[in-house]
C-alpha positions as CSV (number, residue, x, y, z in Angstrom):
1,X,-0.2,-6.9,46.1
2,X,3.5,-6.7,45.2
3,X,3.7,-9.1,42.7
4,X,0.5,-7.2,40.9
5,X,3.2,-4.1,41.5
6,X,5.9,-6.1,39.7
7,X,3.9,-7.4,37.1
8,X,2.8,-3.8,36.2
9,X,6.3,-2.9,35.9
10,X,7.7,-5.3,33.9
11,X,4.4,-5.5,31.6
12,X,5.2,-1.5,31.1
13,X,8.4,-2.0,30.3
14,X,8.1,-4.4,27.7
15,X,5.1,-2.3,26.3
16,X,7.7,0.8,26.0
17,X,10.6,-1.5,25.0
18,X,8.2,-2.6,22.1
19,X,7.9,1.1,21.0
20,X,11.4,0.8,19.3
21,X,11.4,-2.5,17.5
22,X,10.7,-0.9,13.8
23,X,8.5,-2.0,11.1
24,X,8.8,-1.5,7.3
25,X,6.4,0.5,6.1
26,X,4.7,0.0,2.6
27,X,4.8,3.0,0.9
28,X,6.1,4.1,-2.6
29,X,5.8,7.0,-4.5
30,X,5.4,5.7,-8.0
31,X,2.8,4.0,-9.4
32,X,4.3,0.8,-11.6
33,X,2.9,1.0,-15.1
34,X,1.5,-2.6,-14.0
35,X,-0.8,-0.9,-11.8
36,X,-4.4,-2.1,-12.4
37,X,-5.8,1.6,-12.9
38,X,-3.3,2.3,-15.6
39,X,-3.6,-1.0,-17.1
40,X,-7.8,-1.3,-17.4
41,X,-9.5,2.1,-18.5
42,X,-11.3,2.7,-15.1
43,X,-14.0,5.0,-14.5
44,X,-13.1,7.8,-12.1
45,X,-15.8,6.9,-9.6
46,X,-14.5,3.1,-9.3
47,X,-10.9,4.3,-9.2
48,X,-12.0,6.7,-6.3
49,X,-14.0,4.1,-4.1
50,X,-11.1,1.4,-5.1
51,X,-8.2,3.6,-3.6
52,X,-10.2,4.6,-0.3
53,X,-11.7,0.4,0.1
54,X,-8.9,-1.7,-1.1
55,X,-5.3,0.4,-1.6
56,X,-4.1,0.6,1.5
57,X,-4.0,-3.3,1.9
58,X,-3.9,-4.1,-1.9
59,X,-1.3,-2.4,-3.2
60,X,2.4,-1.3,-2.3
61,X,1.1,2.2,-0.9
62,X,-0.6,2.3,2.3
63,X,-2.1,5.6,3.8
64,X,-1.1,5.0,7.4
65,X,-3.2,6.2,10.2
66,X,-1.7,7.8,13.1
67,X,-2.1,4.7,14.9
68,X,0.5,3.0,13.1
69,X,3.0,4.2,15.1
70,X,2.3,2.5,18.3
71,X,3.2,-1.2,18.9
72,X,1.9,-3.5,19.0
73,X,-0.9,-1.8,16.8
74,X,1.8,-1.2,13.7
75,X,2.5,-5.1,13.9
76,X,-0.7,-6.1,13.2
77,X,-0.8,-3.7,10.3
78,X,2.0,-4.6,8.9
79,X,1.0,-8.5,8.9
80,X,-2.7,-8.2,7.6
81,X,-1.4,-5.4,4.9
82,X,1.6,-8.6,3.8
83,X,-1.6,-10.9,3.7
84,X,-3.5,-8.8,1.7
85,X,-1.0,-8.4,-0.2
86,X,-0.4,-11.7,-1.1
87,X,-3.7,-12.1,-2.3
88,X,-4.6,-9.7,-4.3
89,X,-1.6,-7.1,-5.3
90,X,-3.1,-4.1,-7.8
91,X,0.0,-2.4,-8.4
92,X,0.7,-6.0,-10.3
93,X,-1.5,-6.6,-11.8
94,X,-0.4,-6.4,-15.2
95,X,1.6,-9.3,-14.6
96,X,-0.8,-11.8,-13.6
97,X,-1.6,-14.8,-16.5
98,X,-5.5,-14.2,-18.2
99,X,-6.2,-17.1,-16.1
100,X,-5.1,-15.5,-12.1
101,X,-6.8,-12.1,-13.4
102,X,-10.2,-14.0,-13.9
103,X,-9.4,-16.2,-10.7
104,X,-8.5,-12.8,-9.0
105,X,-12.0,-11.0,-10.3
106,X,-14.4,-13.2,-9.6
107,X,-12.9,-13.5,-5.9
108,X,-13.2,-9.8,-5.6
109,X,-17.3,-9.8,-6.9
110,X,-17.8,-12.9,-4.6
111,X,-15.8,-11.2,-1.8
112,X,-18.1,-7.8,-2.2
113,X,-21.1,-9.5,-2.6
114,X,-20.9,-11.1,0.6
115,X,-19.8,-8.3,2.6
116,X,-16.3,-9.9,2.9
117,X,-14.5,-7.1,1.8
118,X,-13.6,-4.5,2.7
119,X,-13.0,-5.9,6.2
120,X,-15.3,-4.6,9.1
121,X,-12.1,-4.2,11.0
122,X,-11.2,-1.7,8.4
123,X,-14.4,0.0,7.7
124,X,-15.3,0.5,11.6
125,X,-12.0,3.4,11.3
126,X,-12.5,3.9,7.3
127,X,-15.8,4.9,7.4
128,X,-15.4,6.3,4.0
129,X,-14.3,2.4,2.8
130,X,-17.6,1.1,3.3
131,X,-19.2,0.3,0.1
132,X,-23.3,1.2,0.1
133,X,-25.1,-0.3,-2.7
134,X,-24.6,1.4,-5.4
135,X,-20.9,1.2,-4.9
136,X,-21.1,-2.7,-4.6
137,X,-23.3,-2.9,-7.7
138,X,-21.2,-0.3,-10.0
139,X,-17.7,-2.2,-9.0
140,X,-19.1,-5.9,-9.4
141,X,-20.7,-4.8,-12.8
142,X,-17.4,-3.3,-13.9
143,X,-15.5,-6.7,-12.2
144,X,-17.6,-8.6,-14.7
145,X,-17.2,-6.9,-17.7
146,X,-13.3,-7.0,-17.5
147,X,-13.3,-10.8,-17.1
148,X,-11.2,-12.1,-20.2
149,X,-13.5,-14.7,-22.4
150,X,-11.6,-17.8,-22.6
């Protein structure tokens, strides 16, 4: 019974100790002129349902939940935001070649048709993320009409 005691302890520590180790959040107040709303002539619905499903990990501007300021929770933010991130960046999108932009869209029509994206993990919080059918079929349709003919 007393190590389960000192177990507790030391696990609780090392949960509050955690509490201070900061992350860096990814937020910005401007929107880069490379940004792929500014760059493609969007239609306000798609820009809409593409802010609330993808921004937050897809772009240098994530709407935090209040969550985010408990660890480890903001960790794991922070490294599947980076991830995302890597993949697929909006806010640069203008500076992809022709050749990553078509690469890049056809991932994102393959990745909605299948249900890959947004992530459950997301959508279970974001209920407002989840894309119904219509939503799927207006942004794949628009996805295909932007690839550039080679």
């Amino acid at each position: 019974m007393k190590i389960l005691k000192v177990i507790a302890i030391i696990a609780l520590v090392v949960l509050v100790g955690i509490q201070f180790v900061p992350t860096e959040p990814n937020q910005n107040d401007v929107t880069p002129q490379t940004d792929f709303m500014l760059v493609n002539e969007v239609p306000i619905a798609i820009q809409n349902q593409l802010k609330v499903s993808c921004y937050d990990c897809h772009s240098n501007n994530t709407n935090y939940p209040w969550y985010n300021k408990v660890q480890p929770v903001a960790w794991f933010l922070e490294n599947h935001i980076k991830e995302g991130k890597s993949e697929l960046n909006f806010n640069e999108w203008k500076n992809y070649s022709d050749r990553k932009k078509n690469s890049k869209l056809r991932s994102i029509i393959k990745q909605i048709e299948n249900g890959e994206m947004p992530m459950d993990s997301y959508t279970l919080i974001h209920k407002g993320a989840k894309l119904d059918s219509l939503a799927k079929n207006e942004i794949i349709n628009y996805m295909n009409n932007l690839k550039i003919k080679n």
